[in-house]
ROSE-4610 file (N, C-alpha, C; in Angstrom, 1 decimal, always signed):
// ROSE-4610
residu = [X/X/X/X/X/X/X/X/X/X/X/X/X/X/X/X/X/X/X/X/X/X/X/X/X/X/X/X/X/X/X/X/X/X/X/X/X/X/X/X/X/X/X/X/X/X/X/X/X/X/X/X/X/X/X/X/X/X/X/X/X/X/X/X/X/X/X/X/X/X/X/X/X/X/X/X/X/X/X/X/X/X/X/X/X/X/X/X/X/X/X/X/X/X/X/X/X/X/X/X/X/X/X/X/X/X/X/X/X/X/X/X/X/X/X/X/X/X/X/X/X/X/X/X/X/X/X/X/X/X/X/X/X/X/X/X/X/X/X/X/X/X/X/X/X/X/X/X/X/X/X/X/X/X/X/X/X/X/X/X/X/X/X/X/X/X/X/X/X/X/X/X/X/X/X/X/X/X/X/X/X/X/X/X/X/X/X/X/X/X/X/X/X/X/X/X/X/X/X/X/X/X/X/X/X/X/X/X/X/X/X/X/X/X/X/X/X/X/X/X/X/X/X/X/X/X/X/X/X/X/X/X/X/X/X/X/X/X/X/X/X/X/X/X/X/X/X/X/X/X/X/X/X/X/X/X/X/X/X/X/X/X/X/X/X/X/X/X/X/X/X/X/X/X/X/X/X/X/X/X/X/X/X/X/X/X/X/X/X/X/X/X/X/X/X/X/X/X/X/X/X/X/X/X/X/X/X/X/X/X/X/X/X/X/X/X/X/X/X/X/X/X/X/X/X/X/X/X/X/X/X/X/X/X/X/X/X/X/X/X/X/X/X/X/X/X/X/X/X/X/X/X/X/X/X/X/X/X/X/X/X/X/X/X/X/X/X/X/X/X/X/X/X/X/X/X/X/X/X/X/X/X/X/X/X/X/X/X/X/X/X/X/X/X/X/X/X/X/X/X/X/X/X/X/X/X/X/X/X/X/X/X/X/X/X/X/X/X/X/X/X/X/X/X/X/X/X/X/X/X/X/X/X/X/X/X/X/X/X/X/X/X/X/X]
num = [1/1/1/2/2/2/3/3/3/4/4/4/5/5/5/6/6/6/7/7/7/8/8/8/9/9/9/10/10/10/11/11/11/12/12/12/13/13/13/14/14/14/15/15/15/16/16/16/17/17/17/18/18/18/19/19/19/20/20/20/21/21/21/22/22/22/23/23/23/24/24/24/25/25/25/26/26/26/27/27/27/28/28/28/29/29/29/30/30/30/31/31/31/32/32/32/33/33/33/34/34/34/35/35/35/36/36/36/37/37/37/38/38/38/39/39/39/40/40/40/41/41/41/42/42/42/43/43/43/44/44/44/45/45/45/46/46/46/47/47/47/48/48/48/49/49/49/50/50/50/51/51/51/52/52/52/53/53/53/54/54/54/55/55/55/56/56/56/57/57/57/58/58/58/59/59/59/60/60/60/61/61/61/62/62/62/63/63/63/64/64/64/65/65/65/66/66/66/67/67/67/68/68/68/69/69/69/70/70/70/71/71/71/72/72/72/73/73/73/74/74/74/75/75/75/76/76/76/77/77/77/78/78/78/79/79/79/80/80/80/81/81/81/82/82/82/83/83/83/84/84/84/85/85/85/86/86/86/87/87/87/88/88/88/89/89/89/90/90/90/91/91/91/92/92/92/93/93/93/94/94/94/95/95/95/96/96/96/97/97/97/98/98/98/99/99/99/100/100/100/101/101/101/102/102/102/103/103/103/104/104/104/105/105/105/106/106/106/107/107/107/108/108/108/109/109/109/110/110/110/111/111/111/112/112/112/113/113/113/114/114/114/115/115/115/116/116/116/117/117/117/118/118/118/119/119/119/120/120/120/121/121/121/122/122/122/123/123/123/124/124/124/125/125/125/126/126/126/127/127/127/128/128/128/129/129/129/130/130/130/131/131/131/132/132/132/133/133/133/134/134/134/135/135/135/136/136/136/137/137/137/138/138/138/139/139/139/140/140/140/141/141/141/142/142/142/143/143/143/144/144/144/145/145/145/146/146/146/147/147/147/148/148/148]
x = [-4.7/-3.5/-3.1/-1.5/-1.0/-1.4/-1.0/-1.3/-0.3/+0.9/+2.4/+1.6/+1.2/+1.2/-0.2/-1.2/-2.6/-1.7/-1.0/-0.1/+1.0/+1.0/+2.2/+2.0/+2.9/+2.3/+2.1/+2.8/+1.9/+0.7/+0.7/-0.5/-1.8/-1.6/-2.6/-2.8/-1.9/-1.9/-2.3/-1.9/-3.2/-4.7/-5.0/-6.2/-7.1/-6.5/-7.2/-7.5/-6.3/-6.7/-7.3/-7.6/-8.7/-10.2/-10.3/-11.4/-11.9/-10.9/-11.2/-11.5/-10.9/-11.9/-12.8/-13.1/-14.6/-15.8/-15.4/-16.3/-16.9/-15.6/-15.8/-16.2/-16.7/-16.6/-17.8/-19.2/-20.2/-19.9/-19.0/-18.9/-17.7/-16.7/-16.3/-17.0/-18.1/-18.8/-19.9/-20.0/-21.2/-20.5/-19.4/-18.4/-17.5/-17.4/-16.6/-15.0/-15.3/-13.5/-12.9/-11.7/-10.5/-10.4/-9.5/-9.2/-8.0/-7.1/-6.2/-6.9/-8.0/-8.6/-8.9/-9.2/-10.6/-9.0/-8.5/-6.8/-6.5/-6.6/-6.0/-6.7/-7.9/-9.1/-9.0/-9.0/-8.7/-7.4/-6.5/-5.8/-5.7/-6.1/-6.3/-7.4/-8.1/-9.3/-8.5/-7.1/-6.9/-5.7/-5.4/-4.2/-4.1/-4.9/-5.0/-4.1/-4.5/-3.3/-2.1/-1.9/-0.4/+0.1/+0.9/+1.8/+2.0/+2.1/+1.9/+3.4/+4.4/+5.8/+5.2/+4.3/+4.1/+3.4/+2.4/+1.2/+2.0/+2.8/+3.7/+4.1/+5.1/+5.7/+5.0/+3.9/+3.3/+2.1/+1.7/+0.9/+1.6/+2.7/+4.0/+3.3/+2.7/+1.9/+3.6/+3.2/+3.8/+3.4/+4.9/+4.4/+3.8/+4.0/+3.4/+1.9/+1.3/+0.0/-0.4/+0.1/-0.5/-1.1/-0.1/-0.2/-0.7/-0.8/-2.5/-3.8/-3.8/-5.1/-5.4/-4.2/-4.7/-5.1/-4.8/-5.0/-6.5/-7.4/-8.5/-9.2/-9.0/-9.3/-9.9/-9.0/-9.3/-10.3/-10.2/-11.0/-12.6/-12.4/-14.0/-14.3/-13.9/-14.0/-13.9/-12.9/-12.9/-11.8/-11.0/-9.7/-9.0/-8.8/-8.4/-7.1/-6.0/-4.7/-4.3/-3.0/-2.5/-1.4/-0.1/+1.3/+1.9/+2.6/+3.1/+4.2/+3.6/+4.1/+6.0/+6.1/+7.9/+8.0/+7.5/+8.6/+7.3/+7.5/+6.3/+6.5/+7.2/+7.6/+6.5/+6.1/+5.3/+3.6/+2.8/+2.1/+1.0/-0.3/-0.6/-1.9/-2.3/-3.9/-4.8/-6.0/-6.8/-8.4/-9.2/-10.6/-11.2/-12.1/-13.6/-14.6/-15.2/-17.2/-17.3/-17.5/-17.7/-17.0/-16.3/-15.3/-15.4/-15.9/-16.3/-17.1/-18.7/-19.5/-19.4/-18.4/-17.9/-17.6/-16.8/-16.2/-17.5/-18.2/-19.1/-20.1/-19.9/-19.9/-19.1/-17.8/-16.5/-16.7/-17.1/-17.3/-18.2/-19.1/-20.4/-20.1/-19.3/-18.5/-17.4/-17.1/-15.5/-16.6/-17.6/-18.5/-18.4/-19.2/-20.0/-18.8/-17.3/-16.7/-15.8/-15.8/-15.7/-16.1/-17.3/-18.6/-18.6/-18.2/-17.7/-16.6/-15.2/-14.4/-14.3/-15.1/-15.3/-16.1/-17.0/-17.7/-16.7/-17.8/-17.3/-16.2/-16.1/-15.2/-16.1/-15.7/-16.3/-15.5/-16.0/-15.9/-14.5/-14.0/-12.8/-11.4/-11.6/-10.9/-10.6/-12.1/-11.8/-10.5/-11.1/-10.4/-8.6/-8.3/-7.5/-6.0/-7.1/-6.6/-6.1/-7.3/-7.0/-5.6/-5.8/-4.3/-3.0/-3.3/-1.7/-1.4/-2.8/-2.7/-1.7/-2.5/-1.9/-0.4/+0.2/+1.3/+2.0/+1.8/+2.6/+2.9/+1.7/+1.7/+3.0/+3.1/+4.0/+5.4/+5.7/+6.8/+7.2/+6.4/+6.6/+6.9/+6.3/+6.6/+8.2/+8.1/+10.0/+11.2/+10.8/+11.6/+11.5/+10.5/+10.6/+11.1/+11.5/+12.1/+13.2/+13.8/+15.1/+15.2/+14.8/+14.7/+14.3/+14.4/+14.2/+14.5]
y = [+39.6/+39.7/+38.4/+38.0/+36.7/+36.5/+35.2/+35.3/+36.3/+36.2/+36.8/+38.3/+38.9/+40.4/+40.5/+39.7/+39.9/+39.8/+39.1/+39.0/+39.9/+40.5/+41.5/+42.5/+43.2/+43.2/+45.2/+45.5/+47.1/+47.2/+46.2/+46.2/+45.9/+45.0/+44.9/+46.0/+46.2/+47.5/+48.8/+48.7/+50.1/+49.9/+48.6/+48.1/+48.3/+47.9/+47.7/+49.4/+50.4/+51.6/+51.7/+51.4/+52.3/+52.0/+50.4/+49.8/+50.6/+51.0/+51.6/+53.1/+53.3/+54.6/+55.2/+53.8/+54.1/+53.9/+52.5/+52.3/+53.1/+54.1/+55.4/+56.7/+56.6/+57.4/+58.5/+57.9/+58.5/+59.2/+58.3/+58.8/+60.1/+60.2/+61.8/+62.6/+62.3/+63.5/+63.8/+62.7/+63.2/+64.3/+64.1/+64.7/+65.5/+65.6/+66.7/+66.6/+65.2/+64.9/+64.2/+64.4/+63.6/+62.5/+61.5/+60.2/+60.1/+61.2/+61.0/+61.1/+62.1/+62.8/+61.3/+60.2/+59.4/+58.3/+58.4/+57.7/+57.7/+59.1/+59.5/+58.8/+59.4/+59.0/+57.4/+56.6/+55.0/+54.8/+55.2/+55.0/+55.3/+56.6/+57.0/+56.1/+55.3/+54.9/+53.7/+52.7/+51.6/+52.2/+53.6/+53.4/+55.0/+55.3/+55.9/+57.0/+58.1/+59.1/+59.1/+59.5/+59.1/+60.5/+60.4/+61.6/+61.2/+62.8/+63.1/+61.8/+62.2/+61.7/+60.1/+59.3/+57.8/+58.4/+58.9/+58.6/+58.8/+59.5/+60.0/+58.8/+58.1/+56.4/+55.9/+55.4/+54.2/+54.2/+55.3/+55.2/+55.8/+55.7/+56.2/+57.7/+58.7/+59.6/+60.9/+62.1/+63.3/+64.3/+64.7/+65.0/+66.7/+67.5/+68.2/+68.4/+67.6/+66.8/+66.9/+65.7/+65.1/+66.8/+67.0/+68.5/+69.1/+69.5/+70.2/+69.4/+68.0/+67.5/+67.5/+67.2/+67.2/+68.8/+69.7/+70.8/+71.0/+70.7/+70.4/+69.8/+68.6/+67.8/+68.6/+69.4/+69.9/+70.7/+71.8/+72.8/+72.0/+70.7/+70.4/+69.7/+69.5/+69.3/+67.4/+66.8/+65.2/+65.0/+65.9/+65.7/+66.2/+65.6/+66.3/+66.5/+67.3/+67.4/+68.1/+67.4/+67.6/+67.7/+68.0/+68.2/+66.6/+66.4/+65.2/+64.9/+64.4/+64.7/+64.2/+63.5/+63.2/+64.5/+64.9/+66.0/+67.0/+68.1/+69.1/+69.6/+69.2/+70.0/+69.4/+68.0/+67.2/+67.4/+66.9/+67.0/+65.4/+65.0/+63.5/+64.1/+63.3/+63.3/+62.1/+62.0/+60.9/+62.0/+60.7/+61.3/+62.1/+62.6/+63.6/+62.1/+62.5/+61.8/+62.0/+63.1/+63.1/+61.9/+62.5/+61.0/+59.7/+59.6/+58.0/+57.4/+58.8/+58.2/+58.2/+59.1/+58.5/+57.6/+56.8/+55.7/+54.7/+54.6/+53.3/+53.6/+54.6/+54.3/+53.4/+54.1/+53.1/+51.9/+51.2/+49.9/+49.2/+50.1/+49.5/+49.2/+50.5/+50.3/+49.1/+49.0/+48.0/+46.7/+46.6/+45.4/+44.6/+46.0/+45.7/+45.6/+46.1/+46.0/+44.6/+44.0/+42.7/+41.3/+41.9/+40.6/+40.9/+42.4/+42.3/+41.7/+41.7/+40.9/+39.8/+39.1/+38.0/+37.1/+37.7/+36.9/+35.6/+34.5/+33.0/+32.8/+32.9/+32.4/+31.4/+30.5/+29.6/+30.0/+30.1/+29.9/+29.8/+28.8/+28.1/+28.8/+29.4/+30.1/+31.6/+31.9/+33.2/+33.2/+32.3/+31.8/+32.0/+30.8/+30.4/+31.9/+32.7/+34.2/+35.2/+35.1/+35.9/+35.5/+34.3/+33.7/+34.0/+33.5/+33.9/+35.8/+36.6/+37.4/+38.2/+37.5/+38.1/+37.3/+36.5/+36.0/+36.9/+37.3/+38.2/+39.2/+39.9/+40.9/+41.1/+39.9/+39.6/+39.6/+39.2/+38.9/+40.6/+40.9/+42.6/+43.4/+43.3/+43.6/+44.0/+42.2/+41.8/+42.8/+42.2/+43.3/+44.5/+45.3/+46.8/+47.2/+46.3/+46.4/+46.2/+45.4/+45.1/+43.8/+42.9/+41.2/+40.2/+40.6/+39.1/+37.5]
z = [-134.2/-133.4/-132.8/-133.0/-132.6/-130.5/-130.2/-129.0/-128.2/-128.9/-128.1/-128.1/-128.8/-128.7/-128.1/-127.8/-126.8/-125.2/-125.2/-123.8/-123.0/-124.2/-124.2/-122.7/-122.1/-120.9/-121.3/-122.0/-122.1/-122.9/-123.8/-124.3/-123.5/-122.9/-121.5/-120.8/-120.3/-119.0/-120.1/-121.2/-122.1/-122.2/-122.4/-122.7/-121.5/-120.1/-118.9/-118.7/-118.7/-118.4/-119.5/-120.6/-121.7/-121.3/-121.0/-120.6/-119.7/-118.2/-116.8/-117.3/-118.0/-118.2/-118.6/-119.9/-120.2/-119.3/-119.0/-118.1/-116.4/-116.6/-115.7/-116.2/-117.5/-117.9/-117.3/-116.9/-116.3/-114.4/-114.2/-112.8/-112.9/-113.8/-113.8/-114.6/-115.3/-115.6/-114.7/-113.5/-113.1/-111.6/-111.4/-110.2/-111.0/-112.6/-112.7/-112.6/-112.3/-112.4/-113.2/-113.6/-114.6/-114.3/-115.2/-115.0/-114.1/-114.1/-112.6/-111.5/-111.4/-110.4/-109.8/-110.5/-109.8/-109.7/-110.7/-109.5/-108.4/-108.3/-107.1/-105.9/-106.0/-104.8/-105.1/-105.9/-105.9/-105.3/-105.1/-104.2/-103.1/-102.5/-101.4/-100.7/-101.1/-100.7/-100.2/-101.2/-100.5/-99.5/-99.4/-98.8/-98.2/-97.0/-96.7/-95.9/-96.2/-95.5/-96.0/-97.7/-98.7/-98.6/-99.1/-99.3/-100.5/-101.5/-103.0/-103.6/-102.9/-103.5/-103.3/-103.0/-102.2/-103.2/-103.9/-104.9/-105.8/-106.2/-107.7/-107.9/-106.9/-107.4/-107.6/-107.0/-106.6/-108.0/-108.1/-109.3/-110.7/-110.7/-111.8/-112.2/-111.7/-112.2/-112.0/-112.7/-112.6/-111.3/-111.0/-109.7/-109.4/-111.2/-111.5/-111.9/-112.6/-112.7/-111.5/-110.9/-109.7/-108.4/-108.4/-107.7/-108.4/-109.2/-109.7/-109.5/-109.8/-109.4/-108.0/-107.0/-105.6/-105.4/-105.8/-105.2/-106.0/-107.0/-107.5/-106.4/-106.5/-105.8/-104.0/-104.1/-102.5/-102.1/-103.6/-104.3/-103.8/-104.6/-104.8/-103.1/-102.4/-101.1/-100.9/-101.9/-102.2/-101.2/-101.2/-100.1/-99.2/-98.0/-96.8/-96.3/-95.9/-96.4/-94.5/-94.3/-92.8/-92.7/-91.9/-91.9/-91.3/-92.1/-91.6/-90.3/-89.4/-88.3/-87.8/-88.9/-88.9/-89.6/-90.8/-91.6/-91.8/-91.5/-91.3/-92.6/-93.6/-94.9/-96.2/-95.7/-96.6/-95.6/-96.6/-96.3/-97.1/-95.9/-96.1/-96.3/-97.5/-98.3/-97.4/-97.2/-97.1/-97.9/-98.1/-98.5/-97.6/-98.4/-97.2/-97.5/-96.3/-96.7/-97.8/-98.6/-99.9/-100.8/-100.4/-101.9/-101.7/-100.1/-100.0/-100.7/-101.0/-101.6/-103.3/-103.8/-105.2/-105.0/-104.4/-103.7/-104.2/-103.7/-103.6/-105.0/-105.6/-107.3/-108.1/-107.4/-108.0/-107.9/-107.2/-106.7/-107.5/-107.7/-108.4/-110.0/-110.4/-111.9/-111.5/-110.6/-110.5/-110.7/-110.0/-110.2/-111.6/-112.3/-113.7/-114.7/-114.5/-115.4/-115.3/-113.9/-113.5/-114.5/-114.4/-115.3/-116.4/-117.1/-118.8/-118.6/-117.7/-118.5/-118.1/-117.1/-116.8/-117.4/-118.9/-119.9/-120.3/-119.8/-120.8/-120.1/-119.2/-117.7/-116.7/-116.7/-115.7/-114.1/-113.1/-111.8/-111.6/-111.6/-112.1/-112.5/-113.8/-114.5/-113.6/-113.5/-112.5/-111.5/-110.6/-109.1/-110.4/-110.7/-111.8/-111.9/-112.9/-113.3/-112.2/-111.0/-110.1/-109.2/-109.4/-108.3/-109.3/-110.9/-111.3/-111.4/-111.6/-111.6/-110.0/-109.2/-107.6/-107.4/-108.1/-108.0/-108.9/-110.2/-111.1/-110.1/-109.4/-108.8/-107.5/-107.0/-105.6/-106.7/-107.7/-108.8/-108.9/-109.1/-109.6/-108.6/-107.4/-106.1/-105.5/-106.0/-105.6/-106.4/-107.5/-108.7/-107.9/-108.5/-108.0/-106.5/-105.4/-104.6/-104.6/-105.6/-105.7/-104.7/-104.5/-104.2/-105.1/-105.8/-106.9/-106.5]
């Protein structure tokens, strides 16, 4: 494969979630949960107390899906659900205790899958990746807000 199409940016963003899921693939079988399911709680974990319509956008997910897994999700005792106190019509997710400590599985896979793709990367390069990476990121930001 040429360099243009290793760069390509859906081909990336397929490859990263293929990689993320394998490499997760032990921690939803050991909790029984899907690869949204453990979305979900990865988000909830950085951004506490969301409301479904803020997790539908934000993780481009279906808001049909999505509302089936959170109500799973509730089922297994991973999430905790409240009326939102501007509009009593919605309602705001954060984790249980429980899901924290999937949580610090995640971490441990976020580790290990870190140092697989950080093979034959010097120090350097890391630092390097991470900063153009977090600048794309601020780039993408703008766009999707409409400030370019």
């Amino acid at each position: 494969m040429g360099r243009e199409k290793q760069t390509d940016c859906i081909i990336w963003h397929r490859k990263l979630r293929d990689f993320f899921k394998k490499c997760s693939e032990d921690i939803r079988e050991e909790y029984g949960i899907k690869q949204i399911d453990l979305d979900i709680l990865y988000y909830l974990h950085h951004n506490p107390e969301a409301s479904i319509g803020e997790i539908s956008r934000i993780q481009s997910l279906n808001k049909g899906q999505l509302s089936l897994a959170m109500t799973s999700l509730k089922e297994k005792g991973l999430i905790d659900t409240r009326e939102n106190e501007q509009d009593k019509r919605y309602q705001i997710y954060k984790l249980t205790p429980t899901a924290e400590k999937i949580w610090d599985r995640i971490v441990c896979s976020k580790e290990e899958m870190k140092e697989q793709l950080y093979q034959g990367f010097s120090e350097e390069e890391q630092r390097i990746f991470e900063d153009l990476v977090t600048r794309m990121g601020v780039n993408i930001d703008k766009i999707l807000e409409g400030r370019s």
